[in-house]
N, C-alpha and C positions, 0 to 999 in steps of 0.2 A: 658652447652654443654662441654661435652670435649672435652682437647685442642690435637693437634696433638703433638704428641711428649710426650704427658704426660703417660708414659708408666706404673708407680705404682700409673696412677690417684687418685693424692690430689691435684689436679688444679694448678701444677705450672711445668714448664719445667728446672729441675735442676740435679745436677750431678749425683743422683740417678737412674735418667732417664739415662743417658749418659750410667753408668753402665751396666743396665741392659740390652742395647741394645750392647755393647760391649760386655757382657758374654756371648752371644747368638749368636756371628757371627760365619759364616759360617754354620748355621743350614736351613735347607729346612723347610719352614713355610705355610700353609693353608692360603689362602686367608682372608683376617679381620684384621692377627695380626697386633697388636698396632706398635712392634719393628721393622716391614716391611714397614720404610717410602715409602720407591719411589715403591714398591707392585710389587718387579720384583720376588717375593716367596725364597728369599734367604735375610739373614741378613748379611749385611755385615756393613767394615768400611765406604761405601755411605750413610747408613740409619743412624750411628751414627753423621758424620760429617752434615746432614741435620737438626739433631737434636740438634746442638750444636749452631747454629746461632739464633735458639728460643727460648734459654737458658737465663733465668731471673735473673740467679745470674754470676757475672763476673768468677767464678772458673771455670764455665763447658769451658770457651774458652782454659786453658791450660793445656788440655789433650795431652801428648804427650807419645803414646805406642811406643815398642820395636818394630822395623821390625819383619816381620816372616812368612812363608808362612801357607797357608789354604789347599792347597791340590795340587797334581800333576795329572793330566788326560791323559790317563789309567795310574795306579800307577805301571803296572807291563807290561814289552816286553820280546822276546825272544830272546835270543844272535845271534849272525849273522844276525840280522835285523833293516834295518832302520824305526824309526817312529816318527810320529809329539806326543808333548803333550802342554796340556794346563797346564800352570804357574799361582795359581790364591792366592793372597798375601794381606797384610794389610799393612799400615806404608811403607812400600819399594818405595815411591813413584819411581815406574820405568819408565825408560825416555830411547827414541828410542836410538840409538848408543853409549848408554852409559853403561845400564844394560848389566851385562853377567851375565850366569849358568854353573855351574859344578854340575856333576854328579857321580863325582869319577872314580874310574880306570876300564877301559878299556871302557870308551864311550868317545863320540866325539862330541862338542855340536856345530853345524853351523860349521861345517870344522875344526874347531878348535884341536889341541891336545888330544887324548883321553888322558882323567882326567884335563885339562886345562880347564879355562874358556870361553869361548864361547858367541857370539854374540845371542841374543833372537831377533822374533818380538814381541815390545809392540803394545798392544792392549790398555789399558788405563794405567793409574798411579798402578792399583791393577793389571794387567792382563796380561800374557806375552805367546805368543808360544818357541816354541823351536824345533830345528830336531833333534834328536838322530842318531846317525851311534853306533850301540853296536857288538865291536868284538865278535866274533865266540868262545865259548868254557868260556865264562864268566857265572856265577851267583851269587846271594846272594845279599842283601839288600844293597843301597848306598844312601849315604847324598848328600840330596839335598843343593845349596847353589845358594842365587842371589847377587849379590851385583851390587848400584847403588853410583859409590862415595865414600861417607864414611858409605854408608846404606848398611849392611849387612841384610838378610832374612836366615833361615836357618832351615832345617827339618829332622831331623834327620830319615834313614831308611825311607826315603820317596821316594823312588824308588827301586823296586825289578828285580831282574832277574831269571826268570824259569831257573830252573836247570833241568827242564822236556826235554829230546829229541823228538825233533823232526821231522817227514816223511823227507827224501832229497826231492826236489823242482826240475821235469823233467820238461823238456822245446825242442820240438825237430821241425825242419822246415816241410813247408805247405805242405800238398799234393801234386804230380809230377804226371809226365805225360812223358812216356820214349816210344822210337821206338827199338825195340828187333833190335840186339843184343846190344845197348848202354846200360850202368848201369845206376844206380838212385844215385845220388851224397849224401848222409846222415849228418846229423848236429845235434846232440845236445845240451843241457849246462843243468849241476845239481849244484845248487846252496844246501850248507847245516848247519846248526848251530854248528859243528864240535862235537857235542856232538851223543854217549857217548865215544868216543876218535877215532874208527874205521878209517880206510882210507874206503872213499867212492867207492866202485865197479860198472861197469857199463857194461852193455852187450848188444846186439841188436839179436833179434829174429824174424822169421816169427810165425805172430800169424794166416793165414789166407789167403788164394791163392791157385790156381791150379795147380802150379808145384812146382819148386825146388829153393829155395833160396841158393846164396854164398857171403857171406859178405868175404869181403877184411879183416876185422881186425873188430871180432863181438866185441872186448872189447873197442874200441878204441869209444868216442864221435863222432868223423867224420869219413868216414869210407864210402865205395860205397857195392851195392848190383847190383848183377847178378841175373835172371832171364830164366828160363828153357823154360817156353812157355808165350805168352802173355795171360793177361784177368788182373784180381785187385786182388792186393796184400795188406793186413793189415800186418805194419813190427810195433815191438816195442822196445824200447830203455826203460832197467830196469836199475834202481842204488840202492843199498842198503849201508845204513851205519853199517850193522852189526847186529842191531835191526826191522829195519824198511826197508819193500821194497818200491818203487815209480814207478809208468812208463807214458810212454806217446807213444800214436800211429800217427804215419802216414801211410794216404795211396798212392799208388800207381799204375798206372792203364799202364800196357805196350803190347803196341800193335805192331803187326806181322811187320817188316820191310819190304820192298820191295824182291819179290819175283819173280825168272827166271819163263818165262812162261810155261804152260803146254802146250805140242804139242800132240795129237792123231790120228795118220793119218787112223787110222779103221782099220780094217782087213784085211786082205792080199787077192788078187784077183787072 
């Protein structure tokens, strides 16, 4: 029968074995394979060190690989945006408050200094998160770097930045409910990736209502809106970066304010 771990099956578990199970890490494997000891469908440095304690001849015990990372998860963000990634490594044995990452210049790893090193969570000895903060108006490829101590990991062009623009990100407050003649108090916020260099523009519009709209200041984010007669109003708040427009609607529903009565005394006798 063969034996587990005997990976170029000739009946014995030796550093050939080891090898091969090392050549092979970080590859996505079909269910069966020999070099997928613990059969989580990925080979990693777990299936070769499981393999090494079966190991019939004393040389497969001192195996000792170069730290280095396997991959960054997602490999690519967009500038102005914060995101989490997965850190997933060999040899770096990473250890909680110890490990940091850099990411190169103009990111920010756990609070840290954009381009400085940065606090991770470890997830095991191979596996680490991280949060990214990536300034606005950045791109192009940057080196990844862990280090744990005197363990260095490192990956060159393992992390990208879109130098793609894109939409600004409109954001404007909940629908209102106003009594004529009071105005509706207005609020936006456009967040944007600063690219492709434009100052960000912004304006407020009636899209939809029965009378007459008068904004106080249509360019301005906050800004109040007048009203000619009551019934519902759809107002919108546009920002464009130059390339791209964005908007966002709110509605508004303003009704008649209190009114002097009507008197009719009929017709004259």
């Amino acid at each position: 029968m063969r034996k587990q771990c005997d990976i170029d099956y000739d009946d014995d578990v030796d550093q050939n074995d080891i090898n091969l199970i090392y050549a092979a890490r970080g590859q996505q494997v079909t269910p069966g394979d020999w070099r997928d000891v613990d059969k989580d469908g990925q080979i990693t440095i777990c299936d070769g060190r499981a393999c090494v304690v079966k190991c019939v001849k004393p040389s497969c015990a001192a195996i000792n690989q170069p730290a280095h990372i396997l991959s960054v998860s997602p490999r690519a963000a967009y500038p102005g945006t914060t995101v989490q990634v997965i850190i997933r490594g060999e040899f770096g044995n990473f250890r909680a408050g110890i490990t940091k990452a850099s990411f190169g210049a103009g990111i920010s790893v756990g609070g840290a200094a954009a381009g400085a090193p940065g606090p991770v969570t470890v997830i095991d000895t191979d596996t680490a998160t991280a949060q990214l903060t990536i300034a606005a108006g950045q791109n192009g490829d940057r080196d990844v770097t862990l280090t744990t101590g005197s363990i260095t990991a490192a990956r060159a062009a393992g992390f990208s930045l879109s130098a793609a623009n894109r939409p600004p990100a409109v954001h404007v407050t909940a629908n209102q409910h106003v009594v004529l003649p009071a105005a509706a108090t207005l609020s936006g916020t456009v967040t944007d990736d600063g690219l492709p260099g434009a100052m960000v523009t912004t304006s407020w519009q009636m899209v939809g209502g029965p009378g007459v709209v008068t904004f106080s200041n249509p360019s301005a984010l906050s800004t109040t809106a007048a009203f000619s007669k009551d019934g519902f109003y759809t107002l919108r708040l546009s920002a464009t970066d130059g390339q791209y427009v964005a908007s966002a609607d709110v509605g508004v529903v303003a009704v008649a304010g209190n009114q002097p009565p009507l008197v009719n005394a009929g017709p004259i006798r």
